[in-house]
C-alpha positions as CSV (number, residue, x, y, z in Angstrom):
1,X,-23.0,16.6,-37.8
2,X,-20.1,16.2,-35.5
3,X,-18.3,18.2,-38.0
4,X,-20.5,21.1,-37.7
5,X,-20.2,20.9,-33.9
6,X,-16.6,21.5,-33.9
7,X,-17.0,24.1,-36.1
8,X,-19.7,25.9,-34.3
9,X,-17.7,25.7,-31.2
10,X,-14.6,27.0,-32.5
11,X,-16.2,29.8,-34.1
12,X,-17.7,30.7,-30.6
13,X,-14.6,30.4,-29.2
14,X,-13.2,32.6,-31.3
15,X,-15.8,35.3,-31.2
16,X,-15.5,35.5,-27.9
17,X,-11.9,35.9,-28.0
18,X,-12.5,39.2,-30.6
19,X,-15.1,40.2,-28.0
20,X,-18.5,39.6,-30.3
21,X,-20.6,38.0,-27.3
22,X,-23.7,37.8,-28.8
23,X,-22.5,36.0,-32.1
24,X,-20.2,33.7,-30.0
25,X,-23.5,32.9,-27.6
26,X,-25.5,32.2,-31.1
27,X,-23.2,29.7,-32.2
28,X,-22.7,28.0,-28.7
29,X,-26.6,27.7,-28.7
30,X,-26.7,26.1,-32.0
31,X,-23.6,23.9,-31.3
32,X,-25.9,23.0,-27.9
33,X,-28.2,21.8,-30.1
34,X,-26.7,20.0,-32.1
35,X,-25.2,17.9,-29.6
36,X,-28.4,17.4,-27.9
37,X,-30.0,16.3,-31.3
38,X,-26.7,13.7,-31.9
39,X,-27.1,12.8,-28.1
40,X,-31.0,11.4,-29.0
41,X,-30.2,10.0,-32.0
42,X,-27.3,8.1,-30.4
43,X,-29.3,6.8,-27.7
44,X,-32.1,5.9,-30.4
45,X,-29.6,3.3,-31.8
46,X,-28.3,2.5,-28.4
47,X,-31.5,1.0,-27.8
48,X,-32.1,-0.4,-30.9
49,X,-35.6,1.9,-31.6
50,X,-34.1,3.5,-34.6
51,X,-32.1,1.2,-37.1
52,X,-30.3,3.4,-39.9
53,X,-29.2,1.3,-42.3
């Protein structure tokens, strides 16, 4: 997942660079939520709640 993160916020960086604002704000939002969803599962298994084998 962290893969795809780096990804998504390269490709943003780069679309913003070529001046496509709207694509490079759609991936910054999914690269937001990505993180946020690594963030909670992260503090799941900080806390011992979620156990992934």
């Amino acid at each position: 997942m962290i893969k795809w993160i780096l990804i998504l916020l390269v490709a943003a960086a780069v679309l913003g660079l070529l001046g496509f604002n709207r694509l490079s704000g759609a991936a910054l939002s999914g690269a937001k939520l990505l993180i946020g969803i690594v963030l909670i599962l992260f503090l799941l298994m900080l806390f011992g709640i979620l156990v992934i084998a």
